[in-house]
C-alpha positions in Angstrom: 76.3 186.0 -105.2 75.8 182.3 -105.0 79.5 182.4 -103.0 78.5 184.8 -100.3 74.7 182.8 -99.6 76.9 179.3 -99.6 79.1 181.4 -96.8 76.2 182.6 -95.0 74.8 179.2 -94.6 78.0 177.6 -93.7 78.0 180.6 -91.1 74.8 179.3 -89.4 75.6 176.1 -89.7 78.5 176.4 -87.5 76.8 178.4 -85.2 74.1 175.6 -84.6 76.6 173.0 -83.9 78.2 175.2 -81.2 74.8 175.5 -79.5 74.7 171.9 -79.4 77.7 171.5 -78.0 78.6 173.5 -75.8 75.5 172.1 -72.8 77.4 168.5 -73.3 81.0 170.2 -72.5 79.4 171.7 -69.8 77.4 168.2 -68.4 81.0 166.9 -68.2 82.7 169.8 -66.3 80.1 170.4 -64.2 80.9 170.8 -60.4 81.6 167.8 -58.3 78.6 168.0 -56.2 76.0 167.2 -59.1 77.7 163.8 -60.1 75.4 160.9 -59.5 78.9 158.8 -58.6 79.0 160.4 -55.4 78.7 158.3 -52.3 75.7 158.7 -49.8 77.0 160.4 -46.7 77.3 157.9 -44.0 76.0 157.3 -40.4 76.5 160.0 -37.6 78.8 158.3 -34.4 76.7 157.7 -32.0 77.8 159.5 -28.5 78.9 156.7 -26.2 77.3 156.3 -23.2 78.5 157.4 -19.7 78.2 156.4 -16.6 76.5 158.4 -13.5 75.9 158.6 -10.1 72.3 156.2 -9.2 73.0 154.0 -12.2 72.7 150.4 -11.7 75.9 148.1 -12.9 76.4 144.6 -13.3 80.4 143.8 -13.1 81.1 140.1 -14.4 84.7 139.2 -13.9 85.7 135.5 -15.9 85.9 132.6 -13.8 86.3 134.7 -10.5 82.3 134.8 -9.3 83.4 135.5 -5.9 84.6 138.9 -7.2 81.6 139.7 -9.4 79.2 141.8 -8.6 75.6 142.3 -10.1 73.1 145.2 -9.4 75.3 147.4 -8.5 74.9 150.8 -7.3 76.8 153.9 -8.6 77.2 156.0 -5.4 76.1 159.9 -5.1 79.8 160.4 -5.0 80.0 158.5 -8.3 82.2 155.1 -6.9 81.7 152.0 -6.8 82.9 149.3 -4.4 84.1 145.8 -5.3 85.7 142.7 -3.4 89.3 143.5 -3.3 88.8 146.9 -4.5 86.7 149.4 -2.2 86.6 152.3 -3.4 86.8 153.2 -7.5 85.7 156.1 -9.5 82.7 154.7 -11.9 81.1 158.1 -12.9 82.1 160.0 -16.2 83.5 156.8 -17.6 82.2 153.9 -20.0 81.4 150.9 -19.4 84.2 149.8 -21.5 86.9 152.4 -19.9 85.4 151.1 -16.4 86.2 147.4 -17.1 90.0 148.3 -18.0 90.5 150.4 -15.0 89.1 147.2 -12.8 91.3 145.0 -14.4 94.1 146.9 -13.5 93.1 147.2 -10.1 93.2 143.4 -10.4 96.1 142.7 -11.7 97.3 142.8 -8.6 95.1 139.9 -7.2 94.0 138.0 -10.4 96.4 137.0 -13.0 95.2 138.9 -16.3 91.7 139.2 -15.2 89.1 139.7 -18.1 86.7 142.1 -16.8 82.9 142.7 -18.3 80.7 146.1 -17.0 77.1 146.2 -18.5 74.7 148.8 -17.2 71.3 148.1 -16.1 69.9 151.0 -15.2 70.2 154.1 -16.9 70.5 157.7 -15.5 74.1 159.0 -16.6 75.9 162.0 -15.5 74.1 165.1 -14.3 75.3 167.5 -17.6 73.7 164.8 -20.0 70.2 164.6 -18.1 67.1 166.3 -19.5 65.3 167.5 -16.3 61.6 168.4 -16.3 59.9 170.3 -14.1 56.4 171.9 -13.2 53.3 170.2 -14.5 54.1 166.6 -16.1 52.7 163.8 -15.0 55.4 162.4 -13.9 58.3 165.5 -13.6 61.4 163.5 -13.3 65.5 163.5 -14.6 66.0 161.1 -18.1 69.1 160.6 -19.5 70.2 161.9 -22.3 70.2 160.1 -26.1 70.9 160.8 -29.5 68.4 162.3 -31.3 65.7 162.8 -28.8 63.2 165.3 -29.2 60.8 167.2 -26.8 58.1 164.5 -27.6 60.2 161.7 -26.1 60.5 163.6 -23.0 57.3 164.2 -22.9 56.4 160.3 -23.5 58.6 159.7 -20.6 56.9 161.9 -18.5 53.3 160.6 -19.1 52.2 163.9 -21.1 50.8 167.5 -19.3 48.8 167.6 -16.2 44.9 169.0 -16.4 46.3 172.5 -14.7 49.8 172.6 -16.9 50.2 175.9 -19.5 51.9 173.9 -22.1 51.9 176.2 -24.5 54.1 178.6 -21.9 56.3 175.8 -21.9 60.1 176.7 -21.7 63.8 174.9 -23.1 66.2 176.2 -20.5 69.8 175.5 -21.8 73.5 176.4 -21.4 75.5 176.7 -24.7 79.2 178.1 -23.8 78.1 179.4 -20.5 75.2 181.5 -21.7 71.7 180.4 -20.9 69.3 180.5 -23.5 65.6 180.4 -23.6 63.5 178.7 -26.6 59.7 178.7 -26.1 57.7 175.0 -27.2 54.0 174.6 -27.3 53.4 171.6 -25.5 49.6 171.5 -25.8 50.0 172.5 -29.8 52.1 169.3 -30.2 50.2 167.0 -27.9 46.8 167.7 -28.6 46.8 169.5 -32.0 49.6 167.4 -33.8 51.3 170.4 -34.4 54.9 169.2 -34.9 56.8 172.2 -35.3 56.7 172.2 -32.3 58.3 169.2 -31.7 62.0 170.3 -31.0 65.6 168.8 -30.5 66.6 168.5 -27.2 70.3 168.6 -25.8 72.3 167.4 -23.3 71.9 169.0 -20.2 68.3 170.2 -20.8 65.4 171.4 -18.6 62.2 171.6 -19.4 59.9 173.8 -17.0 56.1 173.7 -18.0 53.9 176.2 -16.0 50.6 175.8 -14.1 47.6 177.8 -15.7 46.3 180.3 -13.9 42.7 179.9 -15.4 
Protein backbone atom coordinates (compact mmCIF):
# COMPACT_ATOMS: atom_id res chain seq x y z
CA UNK A 1 0.00 0.00 0.00
CA UNK A 2 2.54 2.45 1.04
CA UNK A 3 4.48 1.26 -2.45
CA UNK A 4 1.69 2.02 -4.76
CA UNK A 5 0.85 5.83 -2.96
CA UNK A 6 4.95 6.40 -3.13
CA UNK A 7 4.31 5.46 -7.07
CA UNK A 8 1.33 7.60 -7.43
CA UNK A 9 3.12 10.58 -6.14
CA UNK A 10 6.22 10.00 -8.07
CA UNK A 11 3.53 9.75 -11.01
CA UNK A 12 2.50 13.37 -10.45
CA UNK A 13 5.45 14.49 -9.74
CA UNK A 14 6.75 13.84 -13.08
CA UNK A 15 3.85 15.00 -14.68
CA UNK A 16 4.38 18.58 -13.11
CA UNK A 17 7.89 18.82 -14.24
CA UNK A 18 6.73 18.14 -17.81
CA UNK A 19 4.25 21.03 -17.62
CA UNK A 20 7.08 23.14 -16.72
CA UNK A 21 9.01 22.32 -19.26
CA UNK A 22 7.67 21.84 -22.08
CA UNK A 23 6.55 26.15 -22.58
CA UNK A 24 10.62 26.76 -22.22
CA UNK A 25 11.34 23.99 -25.11
CA UNK A 26 8.86 25.69 -26.95
CA UNK A 27 10.27 29.64 -26.08
CA UNK A 28 13.42 28.27 -27.75
CA UNK A 29 11.95 26.62 -30.92
CA UNK A 30 9.63 29.06 -31.48
CA UNK A 31 9.38 30.50 -35.12
CA UNK A 32 11.92 32.86 -36.41
CA UNK A 33 9.69 35.84 -36.75
CA UNK A 34 9.12 36.20 -32.81
CA UNK A 35 12.92 36.49 -32.01
CA UNK A 36 13.77 39.93 -30.46
CA UNK A 37 17.39 39.40 -32.42
CA UNK A 38 15.88 40.25 -35.55
CA UNK A 39 16.96 43.35 -37.37
CA UNK A 40 14.54 46.39 -38.10
CA UNK A 41 13.59 46.27 -41.70
CA UNK A 42 15.46 48.97 -43.43
CA UNK A 43 14.64 52.15 -45.59
CA UNK A 44 12.54 51.90 -48.89
CA UNK A 45 14.90 53.21 -52.18
CA UNK A 46 13.80 56.13 -52.96
CA UNK A 47 12.67 56.42 -56.91
CA UNK A 48 15.19 58.59 -58.62
CA UNK A 49 14.23 61.47 -60.11
CA UNK A 50 13.69 62.07 -63.87
CA UNK A 51 13.97 64.52 -66.08
CA UNK A 52 10.90 66.20 -68.30
CA UNK A 53 10.01 68.38 -70.82
CA UNK A 54 9.65 72.38 -69.12
CA UNK A 55 12.12 71.53 -66.46
CA UNK A 56 14.75 74.03 -65.71
CA UNK A 57 18.60 72.60 -65.76
CA UNK A 58 21.71 74.02 -64.79
CA UNK A 59 24.72 72.15 -66.71
CA UNK A 60 28.26 73.02 -65.08
CA UNK A 61 31.07 71.59 -67.02
CA UNK A 62 34.81 71.95 -64.94
CA UNK A 63 36.98 74.59 -66.00
CA UNK A 64 35.20 75.05 -69.43
CA UNK A 65 32.55 78.10 -68.40
CA UNK A 66 32.24 78.89 -72.03
CA UNK A 67 30.43 75.51 -72.45
CA UNK A 68 28.30 75.76 -69.31
CA UNK A 69 25.07 76.50 -69.32
CA UNK A 70 22.70 77.64 -66.42
CA UNK A 71 18.78 77.88 -66.54
CA UNK A 72 18.28 75.78 -68.96
CA UNK A 73 15.16 74.83 -70.56
CA UNK A 74 14.07 71.24 -71.25
CA UNK A 75 12.29 71.56 -74.73
CA UNK A 76 8.53 70.19 -75.38
CA UNK A 77 10.35 67.72 -77.49
CA UNK A 78 12.36 66.90 -74.36
CA UNK A 79 16.20 68.09 -75.71
CA UNK A 80 18.33 70.30 -74.74
CA UNK A 81 20.90 72.39 -76.61
CA UNK A 82 24.54 73.08 -75.57
CA UNK A 83 27.66 74.90 -77.11
CA UNK A 84 29.21 72.20 -79.21
CA UNK A 85 26.37 70.01 -78.89
CA UNK A 86 22.89 71.20 -80.33
CA UNK A 87 20.68 68.95 -80.07
CA UNK A 88 20.56 66.04 -77.04
CA UNK A 89 17.86 63.99 -75.55
CA UNK A 90 17.42 65.24 -71.75
CA UNK A 91 13.92 63.88 -71.00
CA UNK A 92 13.44 60.34 -69.32
CA UNK A 93 16.92 60.47 -67.96
CA UNK A 94 18.70 61.51 -64.63
CA UNK A 95 20.51 64.08 -63.93
CA UNK A 96 23.31 61.71 -63.30
CA UNK A 97 22.74 59.52 -66.69
CA UNK A 98 22.40 63.11 -68.45
CA UNK A 99 25.93 64.30 -67.34
CA UNK A 100 27.58 60.97 -68.78
CA UNK A 101 25.88 61.12 -71.98
CA UNK A 102 27.33 65.01 -72.23
CA UNK A 103 30.57 64.03 -71.46
CA UNK A 104 30.62 61.68 -74.11
CA UNK A 105 29.44 64.05 -76.53
CA UNK A 106 32.49 65.97 -75.29
CA UNK A 107 34.96 63.84 -75.50
CA UNK A 108 35.23 64.71 -78.73
CA UNK A 109 36.02 68.58 -77.97
CA UNK A 110 37.18 68.46 -74.27
CA UNK A 111 39.78 66.17 -73.06
CA UNK A 112 37.94 63.89 -70.27
CA UNK A 113 35.41 66.54 -69.46
CA UNK A 114 33.80 66.28 -65.94
CA UNK A 115 30.30 67.14 -66.46
CA UNK A 116 27.76 68.28 -63.43
CA UNK A 117 23.61 68.48 -64.25
CA UNK A 118 21.49 69.79 -61.30
CA UNK A 119 17.89 70.57 -61.80
CA UNK A 120 16.23 73.70 -60.77
CA UNK A 121 13.01 73.43 -61.58
CA UNK A 122 10.89 70.58 -61.15
CA UNK A 123 8.05 69.14 -63.43
CA UNK A 124 9.37 65.60 -64.61
CA UNK A 125 7.94 63.40 -67.27
CA UNK A 126 4.31 63.41 -68.18
CA UNK A 127 3.54 59.57 -66.68
CA UNK A 128 5.01 60.71 -63.25
CA UNK A 129 2.76 64.05 -62.94
CA UNK A 130 -0.28 64.26 -60.67
CA UNK A 131 -2.67 66.49 -62.68
CA UNK A 132 -5.63 68.23 -61.09
CA UNK A 133 -8.45 69.45 -62.58
CA UNK A 134 -11.88 71.18 -61.92
CA UNK A 135 -12.32 73.37 -58.90
CA UNK A 136 -8.74 73.97 -57.00
CA UNK A 137 -7.53 77.02 -56.47
CA UNK A 138 -4.94 76.73 -58.40
CA UNK A 139 -5.66 73.42 -60.92
CA UNK A 140 -2.30 72.77 -62.19
CA UNK A 141 0.45 69.50 -63.13
CA UNK A 142 3.02 68.59 -59.94
CA UNK A 143 5.50 66.16 -60.16
CA UNK A 144 5.40 63.21 -58.75
CA UNK A 145 7.27 62.07 -55.15
CA UNK A 146 7.57 59.39 -52.98
CA UNK A 147 5.02 59.11 -50.59
CA UNK A 148 2.72 61.88 -51.44
CA UNK A 149 -0.70 61.84 -50.50
CA UNK A 150 -3.93 63.57 -51.76
CA UNK A 151 -3.35 66.27 -49.05
CA UNK A 152 0.02 67.38 -50.56
CA UNK A 153 -1.71 67.85 -53.81
CA UNK A 154 -4.11 69.59 -52.38
CA UNK A 155 -1.58 71.96 -50.43
CA UNK A 156 -0.11 72.54 -53.73
CA UNK A 157 -3.08 73.54 -55.22
CA UNK A 158 -4.16 76.15 -52.57
CA UNK A 159 -7.18 73.89 -51.25
CA UNK A 160 -11.04 73.75 -53.00
CA UNK A 161 -12.75 76.65 -54.53
CA UNK A 162 -16.18 78.12 -52.76
CA UNK A 163 -18.27 76.30 -55.82
CA UNK A 164 -16.04 72.86 -55.77
CA UNK A 165 -18.03 69.29 -54.73
CA UNK A 166 -15.17 67.92 -52.90
CA UNK A 167 -16.67 65.34 -51.52
CA UNK A 168 -17.48 64.10 -55.42
CA UNK A 169 -13.98 64.28 -55.79
CA UNK A 170 -12.38 61.48 -58.07
CA UNK A 171 -8.59 59.47 -58.27
CA UNK A 172 -8.47 58.66 -62.00
CA UNK A 173 -5.59 56.16 -62.58
CA UNK A 174 -4.10 53.58 -65.03
CA UNK A 175 -2.73 50.31 -63.37
CA UNK A 176 -1.71 47.82 -66.31
CA UNK A 177 -3.80 49.61 -68.80
CA UNK A 178 -7.03 49.57 -66.97
CA UNK A 179 -8.46 52.76 -65.58
CA UNK A 180 -9.61 52.77 -62.18
CA UNK A 181 -11.77 54.98 -60.29
CA UNK A 182 -11.32 55.61 -56.34
CA UNK A 183 -13.70 58.23 -54.78
CA UNK A 184 -11.90 60.88 -51.92
CA UNK A 185 -13.75 63.39 -49.87
CA UNK A 186 -12.03 66.37 -50.28
CA UNK A 187 -14.19 68.66 -48.03
CA UNK A 188 -14.25 65.61 -45.26
CA UNK A 189 -10.44 65.89 -45.12
CA UNK A 190 -10.02 69.56 -45.43
CA UNK A 191 -12.56 70.91 -43.37
CA UNK A 192 -13.55 68.03 -41.06
CA UNK A 193 -10.01 66.46 -40.44
CA UNK A 194 -11.26 63.37 -41.55
CA UNK A 195 -8.03 61.60 -42.65
CA UNK A 196 -9.25 58.53 -44.02
CA UNK A 197 -9.69 60.25 -46.40
CA UNK A 198 -6.40 61.25 -47.00
CA UNK A 199 -5.11 58.75 -49.71
CA UNK A 200 -1.81 57.71 -51.50
CA UNK A 201 -1.37 59.03 -54.67
CA UNK A 202 0.65 57.48 -57.67
CA UNK A 203 2.50 58.30 -60.46
CA UNK A 204 0.56 59.38 -63.28
CA UNK A 205 -2.47 60.56 -61.25
CA UNK A 206 -5.41 62.91 -61.96
CA UNK A 207 -7.43 64.35 -59.68
CA UNK A 208 -10.84 65.93 -61.10
CA UNK A 209 -12.90 67.66 -58.31
CA UNK A 210 -16.48 68.80 -59.48
CA UNK A 211 -18.31 72.10 -59.29
CA UNK A 212 -21.57 71.96 -56.97
CA UNK A 213 -24.50 72.42 -58.48
CA UNK A 214 -26.18 74.00 -55.36
Amino acid sequence: MMVAKALRWTGWRCIAAMALFVPILAGCHGSPAASVNMPPPGPVASTPYLIGPGDQLSVFVYQSPQLSVPNLAVRPDGRISLPLIPDISAAGKTPTVLAKDIEGRLKEYVKEPNVSVIVSGFVGPLDRQIRVIGEATEPLAIPYRDKMTVLDVMIQTKGLTRYAAGNSSVIVRQVGGTRQTLKVRLSDLLRDGDIDQNVAMLPGDTLIIPQSWF
